[in-house]
Phi, psi and omega in degrees: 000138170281168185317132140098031180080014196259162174273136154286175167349287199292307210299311172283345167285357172276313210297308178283337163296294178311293203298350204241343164293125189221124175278148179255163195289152182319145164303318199230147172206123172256062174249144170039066158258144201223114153236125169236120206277110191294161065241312166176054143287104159325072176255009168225139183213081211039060176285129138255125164234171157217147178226144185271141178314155206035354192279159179216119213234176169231146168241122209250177183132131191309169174315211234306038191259352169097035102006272162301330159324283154355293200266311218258350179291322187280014173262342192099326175333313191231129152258154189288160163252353155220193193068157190270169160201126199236142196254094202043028175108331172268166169276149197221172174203109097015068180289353198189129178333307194290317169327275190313329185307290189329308213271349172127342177275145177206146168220141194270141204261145180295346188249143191268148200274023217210134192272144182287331196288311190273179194292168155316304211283330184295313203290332168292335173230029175298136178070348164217058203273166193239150169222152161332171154247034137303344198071011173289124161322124148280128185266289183291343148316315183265018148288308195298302109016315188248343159308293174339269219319321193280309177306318181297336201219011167053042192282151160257089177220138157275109170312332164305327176315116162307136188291317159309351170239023179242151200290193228240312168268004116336289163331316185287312194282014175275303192308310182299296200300289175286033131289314213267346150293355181237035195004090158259177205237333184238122163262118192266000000 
């Protein structure tokens, strides 16, 4: 306080300034979610998290500790059986992977997802080839299409490449690239 009981200036006006700042709500808040598996195995036990828009986190923790669980209730993969999960402030329930994919969320799976047979550029835009408008896959579009994406984000990839003759962290950054082709906004 200055001489004779006063605030300064400065200080009440930081004071009213800090009351006037309204934090925006978590990108993704994950509360008192509960998965139970039968017969009646406990793997979520009022799990909480929340993540903020740009932040980039790990979720560290022994095997069976509900980890992956976790990250597949909010994909849709597994459904909870109590607790919310609220998605840019509304609630959302994830029936299904394409639901999150639709709302921005996409996630890379520990076992990799990708037929061996096809090229890079296929496996990327598999289920969301872009067409003419006859409605035929343009193929070189979406050859073209997955060059950017690749130039944007500076992969060392051949879009041409058979996916069986590329290493295994090739693969993951394939796994990354169709998500990040179908511009999600959050990667699990």
């Amino acid at each position: 306080m200055a001489p004779g009981g006063e605030m300064s200036t400065q200080r009440a006006e930081a004071q009213v300034a800090d009351r006037s700042v309204q934090l925006a709500p978590p990108l993704i808040q994950m509360q008192g979610i509960v998965k139970v598996y039968p017969p009646n195995v406990l793997a979520l036990d009022d799990a909480t998290v929340s993540f903020a828009d740009g932040e980039i986190h790990a979720l560290v923790g022994e095997n069976g500790a509900g980890k992956s669980t976790l990250m597949k209730v909010l994909y849709g993969l597994v459904h909870h059986d109590r607790g919310e999960i609220r998605y840019r402030g509304r609630p959302v329930r994830f029936r299904s992977p394409g639901e999150a994919i639709a709302a921005g969320i996409g996630m890379v799976h520990q076992e990799i997802l990708l037929i061996n047979e096809y090229t890079v550029w296929e496996n990327i835009v598999l289920g969301a080839e872009p067409v003419d408008r006859l409605g035929r896959i343009d193929r070189k579009r979406a050859r073209g299409e997955v060059q950017a994406i690749i130039d944007r984000f500076h992969f060392a990839l051949d879009p041409d490449a058979i996916v069986a003759d590329i290493s295994v962290a090739a693969r993951q950054k394939v796994e990354i690239l169709k998500l990040l082709y179908r511009d999600v906004s959050v990667l699990i």
